[in-house]
C-alpha positions in Angstrom: 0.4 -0.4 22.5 -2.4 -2.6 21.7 -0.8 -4.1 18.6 -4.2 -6.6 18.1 -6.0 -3.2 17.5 -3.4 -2.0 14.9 -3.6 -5.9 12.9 -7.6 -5.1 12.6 -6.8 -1.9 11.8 -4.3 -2.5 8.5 -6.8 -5.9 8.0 -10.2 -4.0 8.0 -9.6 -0.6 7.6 -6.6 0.8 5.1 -8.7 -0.3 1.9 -11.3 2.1 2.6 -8.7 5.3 3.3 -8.2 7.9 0.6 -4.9 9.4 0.5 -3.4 12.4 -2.2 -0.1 12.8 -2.3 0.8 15.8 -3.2 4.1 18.0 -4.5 7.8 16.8 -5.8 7.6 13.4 -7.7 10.6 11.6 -9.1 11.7 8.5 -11.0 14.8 6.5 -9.4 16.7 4.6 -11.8 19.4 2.0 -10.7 22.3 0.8 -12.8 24.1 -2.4 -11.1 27.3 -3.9 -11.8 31.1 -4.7 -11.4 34.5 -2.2 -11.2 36.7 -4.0 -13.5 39.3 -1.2 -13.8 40.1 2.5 -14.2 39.4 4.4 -17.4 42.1 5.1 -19.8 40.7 8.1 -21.0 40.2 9.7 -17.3 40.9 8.9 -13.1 37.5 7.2 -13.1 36.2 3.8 -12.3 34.5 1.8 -15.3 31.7 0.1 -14.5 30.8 -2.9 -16.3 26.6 -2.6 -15.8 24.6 -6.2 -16.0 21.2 -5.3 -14.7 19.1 -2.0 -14.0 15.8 -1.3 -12.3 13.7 1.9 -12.1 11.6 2.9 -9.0 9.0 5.4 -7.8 10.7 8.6 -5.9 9.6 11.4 -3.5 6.3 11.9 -3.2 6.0 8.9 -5.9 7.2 6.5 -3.4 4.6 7.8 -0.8 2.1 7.0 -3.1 3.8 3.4 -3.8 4.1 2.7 0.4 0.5 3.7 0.6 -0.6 1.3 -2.5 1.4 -1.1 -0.9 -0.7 -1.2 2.3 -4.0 -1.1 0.4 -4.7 2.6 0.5 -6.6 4.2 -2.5 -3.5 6.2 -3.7 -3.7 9.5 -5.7 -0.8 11.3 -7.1 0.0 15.1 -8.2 2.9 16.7 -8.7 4.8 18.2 -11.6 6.4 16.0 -14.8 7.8 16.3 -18.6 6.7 15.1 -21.9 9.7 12.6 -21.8 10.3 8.9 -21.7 10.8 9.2 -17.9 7.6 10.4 -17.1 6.0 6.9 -19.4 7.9 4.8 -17.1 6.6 7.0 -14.2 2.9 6.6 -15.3 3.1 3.3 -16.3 4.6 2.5 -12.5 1.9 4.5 -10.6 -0.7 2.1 -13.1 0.6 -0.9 -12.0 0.4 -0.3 -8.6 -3.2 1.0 -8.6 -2.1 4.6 -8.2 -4.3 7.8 -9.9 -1.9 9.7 -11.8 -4.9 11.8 -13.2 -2.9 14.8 -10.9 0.6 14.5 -12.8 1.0 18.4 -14.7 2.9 18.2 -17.6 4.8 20.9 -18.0 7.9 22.1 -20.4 10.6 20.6 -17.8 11.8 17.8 -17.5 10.7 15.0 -15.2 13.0 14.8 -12.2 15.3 11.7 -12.7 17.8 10.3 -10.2 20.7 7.8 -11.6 22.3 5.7 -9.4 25.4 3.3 -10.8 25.7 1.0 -8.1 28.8 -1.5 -7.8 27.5 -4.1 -5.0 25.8 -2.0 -2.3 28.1 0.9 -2.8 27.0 4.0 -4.8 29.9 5.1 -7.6 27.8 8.1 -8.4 24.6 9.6 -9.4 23.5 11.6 -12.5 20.4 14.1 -11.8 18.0 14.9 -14.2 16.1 18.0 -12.8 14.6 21.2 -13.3 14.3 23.0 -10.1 12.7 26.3 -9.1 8.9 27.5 -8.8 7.1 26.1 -11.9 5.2 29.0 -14.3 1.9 30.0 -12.8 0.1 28.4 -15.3 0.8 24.8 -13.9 0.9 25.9 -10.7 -3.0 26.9 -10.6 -3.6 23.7 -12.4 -1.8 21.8 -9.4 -3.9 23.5 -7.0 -7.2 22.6 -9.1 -6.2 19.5 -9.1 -6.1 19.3 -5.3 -9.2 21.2 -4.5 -11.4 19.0 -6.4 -10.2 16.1 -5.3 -11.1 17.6 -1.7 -14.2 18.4 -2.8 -15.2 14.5 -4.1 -13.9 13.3 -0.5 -10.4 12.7 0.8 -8.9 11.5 4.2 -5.3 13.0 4.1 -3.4 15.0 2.1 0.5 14.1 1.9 2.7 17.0 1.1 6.0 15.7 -0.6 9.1 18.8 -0.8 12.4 17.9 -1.6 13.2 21.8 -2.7 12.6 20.7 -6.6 9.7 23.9 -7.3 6.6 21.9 -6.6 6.1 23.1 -3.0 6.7 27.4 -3.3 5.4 28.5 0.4 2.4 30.1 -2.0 1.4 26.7 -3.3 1.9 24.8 0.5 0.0 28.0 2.0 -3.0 27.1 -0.5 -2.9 23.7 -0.1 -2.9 23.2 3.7 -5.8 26.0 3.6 -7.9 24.0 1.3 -7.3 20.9 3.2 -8.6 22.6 6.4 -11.3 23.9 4.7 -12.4 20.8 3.9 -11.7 19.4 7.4 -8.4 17.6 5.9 -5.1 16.7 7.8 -1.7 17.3 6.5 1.2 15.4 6.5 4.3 17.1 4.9 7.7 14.9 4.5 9.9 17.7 4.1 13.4 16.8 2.7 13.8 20.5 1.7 14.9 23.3 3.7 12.2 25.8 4.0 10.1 25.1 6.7 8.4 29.1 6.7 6.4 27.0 3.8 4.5 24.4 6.3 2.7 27.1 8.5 -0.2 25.6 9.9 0.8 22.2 9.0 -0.7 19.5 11.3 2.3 16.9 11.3 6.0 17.5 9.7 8.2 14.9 9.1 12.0 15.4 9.4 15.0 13.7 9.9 18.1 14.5 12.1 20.0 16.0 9.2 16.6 18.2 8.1 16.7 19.8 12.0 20.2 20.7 12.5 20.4 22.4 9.2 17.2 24.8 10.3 18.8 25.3 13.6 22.4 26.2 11.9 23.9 23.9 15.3 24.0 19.9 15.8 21.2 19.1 18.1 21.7 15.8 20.2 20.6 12.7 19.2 18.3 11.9 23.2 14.8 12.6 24.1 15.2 15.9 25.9 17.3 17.6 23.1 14.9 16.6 20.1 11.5 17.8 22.2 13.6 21.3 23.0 14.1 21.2 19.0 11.0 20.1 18.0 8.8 22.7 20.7 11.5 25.1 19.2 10.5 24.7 14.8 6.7 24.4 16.1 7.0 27.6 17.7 8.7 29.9 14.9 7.4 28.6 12.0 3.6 27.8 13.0 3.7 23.9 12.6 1.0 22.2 15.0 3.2 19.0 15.4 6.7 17.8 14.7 8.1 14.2 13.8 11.8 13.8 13.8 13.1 10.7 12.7 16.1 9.5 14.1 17.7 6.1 12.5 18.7 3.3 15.0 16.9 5.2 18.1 13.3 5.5 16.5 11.1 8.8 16.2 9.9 11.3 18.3 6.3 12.6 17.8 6.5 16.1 19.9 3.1 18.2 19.7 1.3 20.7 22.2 -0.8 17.9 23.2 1.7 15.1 22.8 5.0 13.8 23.5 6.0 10.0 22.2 9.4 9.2 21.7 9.2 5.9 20.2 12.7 3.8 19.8 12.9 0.6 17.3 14.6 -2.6 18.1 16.4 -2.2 14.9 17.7 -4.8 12.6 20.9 -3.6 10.9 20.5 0.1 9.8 21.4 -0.2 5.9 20.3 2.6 4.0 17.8 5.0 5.3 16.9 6.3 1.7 12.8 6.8 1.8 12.8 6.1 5.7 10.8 9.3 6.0 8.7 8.4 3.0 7.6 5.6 4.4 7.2 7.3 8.0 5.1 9.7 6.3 3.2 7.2 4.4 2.2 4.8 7.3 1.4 7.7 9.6 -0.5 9.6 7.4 -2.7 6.3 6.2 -3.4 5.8 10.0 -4.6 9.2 10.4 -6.9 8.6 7.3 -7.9 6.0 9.4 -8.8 6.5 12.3 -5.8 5.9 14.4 -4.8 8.1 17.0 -1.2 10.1 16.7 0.6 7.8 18.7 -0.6 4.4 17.1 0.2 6.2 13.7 3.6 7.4 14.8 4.2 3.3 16.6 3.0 2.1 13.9 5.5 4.4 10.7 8.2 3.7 13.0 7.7 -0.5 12.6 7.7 0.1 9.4 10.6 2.3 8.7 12.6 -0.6 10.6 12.0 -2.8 7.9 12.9 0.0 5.7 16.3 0.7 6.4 17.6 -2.9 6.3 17.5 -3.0 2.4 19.0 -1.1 -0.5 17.2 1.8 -2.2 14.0 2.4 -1.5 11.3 -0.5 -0.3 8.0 -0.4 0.4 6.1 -2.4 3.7 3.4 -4.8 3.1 0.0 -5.2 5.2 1.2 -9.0 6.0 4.8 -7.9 7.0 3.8 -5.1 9.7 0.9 -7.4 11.0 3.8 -10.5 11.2 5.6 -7.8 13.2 2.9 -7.0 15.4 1.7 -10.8 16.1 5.5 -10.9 17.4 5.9 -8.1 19.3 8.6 -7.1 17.3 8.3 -3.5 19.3 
């Protein structure tokens, strides 16, 4: 891999890429502290909390990687009229990202709490709504998206993680608009259904996400994810799959192509918004120019800086580029 080429390419080229991410958005929030004892009043620990943070989720974290690395960032998916969705907007403005695409609707915006004690999760508190939304913000979702195709856009990032947003109606509409328009799509599936991608250029999976689709454990080597991978593109119409697989890399397996790409890993941590990242970097490098594999070399670089820290964490220009200048792959 000519890893000059990618340091031009993240120097000269990502501020210029548009990027929409599209489909189920969420707020993190993280409550950090100390077990000092079990609760008189039930079996449970109590936590005594000295700090919190809140952080972009889902699709929001796509749009957060993709800020990150310079990209002009747009956002869409579905929020409430609620304090969660201010800290939301007033997140995605810091970072530079165009929230102009968040629908408010009459549910609430999806919230996960985490009480941490160290690195350990205790528990986590969901704040959700899920199922389709009412039609009425679903055409204005798909609106949204088609004129933002029509004023110019690179790639189109679809974000499902089975909260309403992305109905196999919606992704259906979406990936035709996007081809219309002469648009690739990138969809970072942490949901189930994958009848909803049809015709979807590149899909984004992890381990977990295959073996539940193919109801049996599939090994964790080259030959068993391309069987898998030709296998999903096969029955449900997907033009390329990328299957993310922790310590030993990814695999990009297409018609055309076949990368299996492994990492020389620091200490796998926590691989929460691996594939958000993997999504994000690959689907910037389409936007920009870069060929499959370079995009696919270059997510899976990334996502190795990922999963050595806590939560989720977003990959500067000037830390891949320090990893490229040092062969770090």
């Amino acid at each position: 891999m000519d890893n000059q080429r990618l340091c031009q390419f993240l120097e000269e080229k990502t501020s210029s890429c548009k990027v929409l991410v599209v489909g189920d958005i969420m707020l993190d929030k993280y409550y950090y502290g100390e077990v000092t004892r079990i609760s008189g009043e039930a079996p449970v620990p109590i936590t005594r909390v000295h700090s919190s943070d809140e952080k972009l989720g889902g699709g929001a974290n796509i749009a957060y990687n993709l800020s990150v690395l310079g990209c002009q960032t747009g956002l869409s998916g579905f929020v409430g009229d609620d304090a969660h969705c201010v800290s939301m907007v007033e997140k995605l403005a810091d970072h530079g990202i165009d929230s102009a695409g968040l629908i408010r609707t009459d549910r609430p915006t999806t919230t996960k709490v985490r009480i941490m004690s160290g690195n350990q999760q205790m528990f986590r508190l969901d704040f959700e709504q899920v199922g389709a939304v009412a039609e009425v913000y679903a055409e204005a979702f798909q609106q949204y998206i088609g004129g933002r195709l029509n004023e110019s856009l690179d790639c189109v990032v679809i974000s499902d993680h089975d909260n309403g947003a992305c109905t196999e109606k919606s992704c259906a509409k979406i990936i035709e608009l996007c081809h219309n328009h002469g648009v690739p799509v990138v969809v970072d599936m942490s949901g189930h259904n994958w009848v909803n991608y049809a015709h979807a250029d590149y899909v984004v999976a992890n381990m977990k996400r295959v073996n539940q689709v193919l109801l049996q454990p599939v090994e964790n080597e080259d030959a068993a994810i391309e069987k898998a991978a030709h296998y999903l593109m096969r029955k449900y119409r997907v033009r390329n799959v990328i299957v993310t697989r922790s310590e030993k890399g990814l695999s990009l397996v297409g018609n055309d192509v076949v990368k299996h790409i492994p990492t020389k890993a620091q200490e796998l941590f926590d691989v929460l918004g691996a594939t958000d990242t993997i999504a994000a970097v690959f689907a910037l490098a389409l936007a920009g120019g870069l060929n499959p594999r370079e995009g696919a070399y270059l997510a899976n670089l990334a996502a190795s800086r990922v999963v050595a820290r806590v939560g989720t964490y977003a990959v500067t220009r000037e830390e891949l580029q320090g990893l490229l200048r040092a062969g770090a792959m």
